[in-house]
C-alpha positions in Angstrom: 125.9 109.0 103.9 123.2 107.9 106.6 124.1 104.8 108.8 120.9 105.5 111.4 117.8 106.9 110.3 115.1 107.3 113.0 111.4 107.6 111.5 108.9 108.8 114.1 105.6 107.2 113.1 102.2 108.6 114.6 99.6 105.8 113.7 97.9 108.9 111.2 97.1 108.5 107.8 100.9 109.7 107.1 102.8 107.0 108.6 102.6 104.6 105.8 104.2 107.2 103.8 106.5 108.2 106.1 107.8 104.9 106.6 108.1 104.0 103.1 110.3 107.2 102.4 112.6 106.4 105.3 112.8 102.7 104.2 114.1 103.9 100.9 116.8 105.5 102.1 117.3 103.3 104.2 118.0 100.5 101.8 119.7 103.1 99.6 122.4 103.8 102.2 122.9 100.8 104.1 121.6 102.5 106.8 120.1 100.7 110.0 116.0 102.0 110.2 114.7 102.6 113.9 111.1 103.4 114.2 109.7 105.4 117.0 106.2 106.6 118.3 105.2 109.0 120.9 102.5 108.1 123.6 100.3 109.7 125.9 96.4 109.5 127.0 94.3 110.5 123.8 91.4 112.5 124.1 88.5 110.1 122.6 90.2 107.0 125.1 87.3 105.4 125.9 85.5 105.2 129.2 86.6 101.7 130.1 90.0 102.8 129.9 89.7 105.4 132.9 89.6 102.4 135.1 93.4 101.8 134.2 95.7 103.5 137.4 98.0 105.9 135.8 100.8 103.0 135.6 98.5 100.1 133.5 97.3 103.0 131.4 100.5 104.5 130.2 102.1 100.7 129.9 98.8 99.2 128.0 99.4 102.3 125.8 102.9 101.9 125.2 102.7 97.8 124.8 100.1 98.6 121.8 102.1 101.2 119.9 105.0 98.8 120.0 102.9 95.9 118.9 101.5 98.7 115.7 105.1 99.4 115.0 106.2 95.7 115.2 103.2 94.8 112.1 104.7 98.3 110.5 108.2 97.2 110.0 107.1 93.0 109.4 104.8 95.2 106.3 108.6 96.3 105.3 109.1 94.9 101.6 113.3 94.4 103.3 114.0 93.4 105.9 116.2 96.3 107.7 118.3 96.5 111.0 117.0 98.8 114.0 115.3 99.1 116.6 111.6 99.7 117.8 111.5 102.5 120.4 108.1 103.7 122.1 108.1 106.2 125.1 105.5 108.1 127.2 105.8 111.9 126.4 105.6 115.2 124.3 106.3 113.7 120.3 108.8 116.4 119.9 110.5 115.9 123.1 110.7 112.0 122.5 111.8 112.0 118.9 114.7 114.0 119.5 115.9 112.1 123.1 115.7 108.9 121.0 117.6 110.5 117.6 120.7 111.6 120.3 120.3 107.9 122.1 120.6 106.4 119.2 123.2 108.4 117.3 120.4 109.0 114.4 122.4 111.0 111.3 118.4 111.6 109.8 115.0 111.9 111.1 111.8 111.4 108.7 108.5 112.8 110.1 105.7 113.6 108.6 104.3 117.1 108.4 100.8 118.1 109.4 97.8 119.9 108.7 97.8 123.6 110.5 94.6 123.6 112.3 93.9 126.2 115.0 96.1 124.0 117.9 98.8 123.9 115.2 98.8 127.3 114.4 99.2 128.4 118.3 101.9 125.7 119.4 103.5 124.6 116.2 103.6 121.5 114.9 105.4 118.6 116.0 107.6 118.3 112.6 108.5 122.2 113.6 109.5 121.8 116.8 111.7 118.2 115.7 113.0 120.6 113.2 114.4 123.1 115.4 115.6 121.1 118.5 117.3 118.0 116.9 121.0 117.7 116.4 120.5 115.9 112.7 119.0 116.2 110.1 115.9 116.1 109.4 113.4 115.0 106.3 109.6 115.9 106.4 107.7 114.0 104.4 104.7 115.7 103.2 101.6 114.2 101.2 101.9 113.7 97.3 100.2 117.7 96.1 97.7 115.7 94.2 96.5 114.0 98.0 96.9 117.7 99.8 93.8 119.2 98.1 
């Protein structure tokens, strides 16, 4: 039985899925849903966004992937307890520091595509796998979307 599921949401074409799965069982258990999301400078950020000191970057980052994860859970069909928790960091490293703050019983995380930065590091849903202290769900693509 699950009373605290934590579903770490990305913002990539999995996290609808992902949240839907973790909603289920959510609703199935009684359990209370907390969503969570990652953050650090992208790669493509755009120019402008250089001007930012480190401080307003990391902040104006952080203040947007809680406002996408707010309009995630209001998309929720029910409406379920938890909380919305967005930190500056490795994915890996944050999901499981906010599973143990939490007292999470289940994490659902999507799985990902082995490209060549993948294949040398592992993946995020790996490394979640190994170092959390509950269980974990990853939630991978219908097979007929994998192809």
């Amino acid at each position: 039985m699950y009373t605290r599921i934590l579903a770490a949401l990305d913002g990539s074409s999995r996290t609808d899925l992902v949240l839907r799965q973790a909603a289920e069982l959510a609703a199935s258990h009684g359990a209370a849903l907390d969503l969570c999301r990652a953050v650090n400078v992208p790669l493509g950020m755009p120019v402008e966004a250089w001007s930012l000191s480190g401080e307003e970057l990391g902040s104006r980052l952080v203040e947007l992937a809680h406002q996408d994860l707010r309009n995630l859970r209001g998309s929720l069909t029910v409406a379920l307890p938890g909380e919305i928790h967005v930190r500056l960091g490795r994915p890996a490293q944050v999901i499981c520091e906010v599973a143990d703050a939490v007292g999470a019983d289940l994490i659902v995380i999507g799985s990902h595509g082995f490209d060549t930065l993948d294949r040398l590091l592992g993946t995020t849903a790996a490394r979640v796998v190994n170092h959390a202290h509950c269980s974990v769900l990853v939630v991978r693509p219908p097979r007929d979307a994998a192809a």
